[in-house]
Residue, then its C-alpha position, 0 to 999 in steps of 0.5 A: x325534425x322530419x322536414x330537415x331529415x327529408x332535406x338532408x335525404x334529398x342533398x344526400x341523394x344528390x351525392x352531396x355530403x354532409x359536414x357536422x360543425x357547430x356555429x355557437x360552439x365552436x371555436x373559429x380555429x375548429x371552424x378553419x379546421x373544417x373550411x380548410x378542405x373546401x375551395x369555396x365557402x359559402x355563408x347561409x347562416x344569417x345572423x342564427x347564433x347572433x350578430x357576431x355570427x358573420x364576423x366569425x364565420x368570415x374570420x374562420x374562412x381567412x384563417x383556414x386559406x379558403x380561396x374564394x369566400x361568399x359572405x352572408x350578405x345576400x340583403x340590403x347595400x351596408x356601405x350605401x346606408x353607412x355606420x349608425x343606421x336605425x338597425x345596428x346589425x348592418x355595423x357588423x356586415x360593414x366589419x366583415x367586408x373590411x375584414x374582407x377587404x384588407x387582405x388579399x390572400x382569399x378571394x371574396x365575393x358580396x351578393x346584394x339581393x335586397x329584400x326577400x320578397x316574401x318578408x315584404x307581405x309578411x303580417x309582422x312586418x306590417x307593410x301590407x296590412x290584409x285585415x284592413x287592405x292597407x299598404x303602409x308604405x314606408x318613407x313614402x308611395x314613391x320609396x323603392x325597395x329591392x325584393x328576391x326570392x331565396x330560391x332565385x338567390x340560391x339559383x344565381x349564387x349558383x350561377x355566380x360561383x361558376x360564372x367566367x369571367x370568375x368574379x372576384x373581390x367585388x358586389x354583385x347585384x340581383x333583383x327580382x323586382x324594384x318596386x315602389x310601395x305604391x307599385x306594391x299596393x297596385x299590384x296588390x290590387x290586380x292579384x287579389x281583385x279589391x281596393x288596398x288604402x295607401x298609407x304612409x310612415x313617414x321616416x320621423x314616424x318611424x325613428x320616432x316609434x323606434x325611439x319609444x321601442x329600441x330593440x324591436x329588430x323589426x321597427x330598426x328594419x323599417x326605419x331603415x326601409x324607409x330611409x330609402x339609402x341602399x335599399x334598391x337599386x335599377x334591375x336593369x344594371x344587375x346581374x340576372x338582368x345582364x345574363x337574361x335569367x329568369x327571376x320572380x317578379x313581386x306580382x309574380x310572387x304574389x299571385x303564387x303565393x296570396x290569390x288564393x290565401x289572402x283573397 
């Protein structure tokens, strides 16, 4: 893909070099093999080649003697929302920070981002309906959700890797913005000039319609969503507020990003 070969061109400009291995196919001692020359590995691949993925990954990272490892995790608060959520892919992040945990001879680091505050306006979530001008907002107007940009991600993961005091064994929390659904549909009316409705899914609503759907990845998202547990957190207690940095706010997102597409 001509995209990917101008990517690799730009890292390759920047004296970064490139490391061929293989996610599927590998096995994890292959993939030790390969961490094992590196001080710090850190996980970027989501759930690409399934939901084994970051368990591989994080066994392969111990196996090598990496001293420091960043799992993918950069999303929603596993322990807070708990086993046997509406999205059983959250179980698999939870086996991976218990494999963390009962060791001691990597150092490992968590970065809860929430959600990538583009996912939150995308059509095939639904959440914000731009045909008919409707926020449907999940659990309720007053349910929070946690939103970062993944270029703030990489930024501040940057940041964390070399902060001192170093970080070690623990979460880390960011946040572009905290926003309620009601806040969304307001800041949606500021950014692009017209009226949004307000609706509601409630949580029974939506379990209800995973029920009759249960492996539609997008309604376990929901569902969870709006449960509201471990899904946002104050933006004044995380990192990037503690540290001033700079971060993109949802209204900030928006108007780069929809005044011009969705007016």
């Amino acid at each position: 893909m001509p995209e990917k070969k101008v990517e690799i061109d730009e890292l390759r400009d920047l004296g970064i070099q490139m490391v061929a291995a293989d996610l599927v196919n590998n096995s994890i001692d292959q993939l030790a093999e390969v961490f094992a020359r590196f001080d710090t590995v850190i996980g970027c691949a989501g759930m690409v080649a399934g939901r084994e993925t970051p368990m591989k990954l994080a066994t392969a990272a111990l196996k090598s003697g990496v001293k420091r490892y960043f799992p993918w995790q950069f999303g929603v608060d596993f322990e807070v929302i708990g086993r046997g959520s509406p999205q059983d892919l959250f179980d698999a992040q939870l086996d991976v920070r218990e494999l963390l945990r009962a060791q001691d001879k990597t150092e490992w680091v968590i970065i809860s981002t929430g959600m990538f505050t583009s996912f939150l306006f995308e059509p095939v979530f639904e959440v914000v309906d731009f045909e008919n001008d409707t926020v449907n907002a999940l659990g309720s107007l007053e349910t929070s959700v946690t939103l970062t940009t993944p270029e703030d991600i990489g930024a501040l993961t940057a940041e964390i890797v070399f902060f001192e005091p170093r970080f070690r064994d623990q979460i880390v929390y960011l946040s572009g913005d905290t926003v309620t659904y009601g806040e969304v549909a307001s800041l949606l009316e500021r950014v692009l000039g017209r009226p949004f409705k307000r609706n509601v899914w409630t949580v029974p609503y939506l379990l209800q319609e995973l029920e009759r759907d249960p492996t539609h990845h997008i309604k376990k998202y929901r569902a969870v969503f709006a449960q509201g547990r471990g899904v946002a957190w104050p933006k004044a207690g995380t990192f990037n507020a503690q540290q001033s940095t700079q971060v993109t706010t949802a209204e900030e997102w928006a108007r780069a990003n929809l005044a011009t597409s969705s007016a």
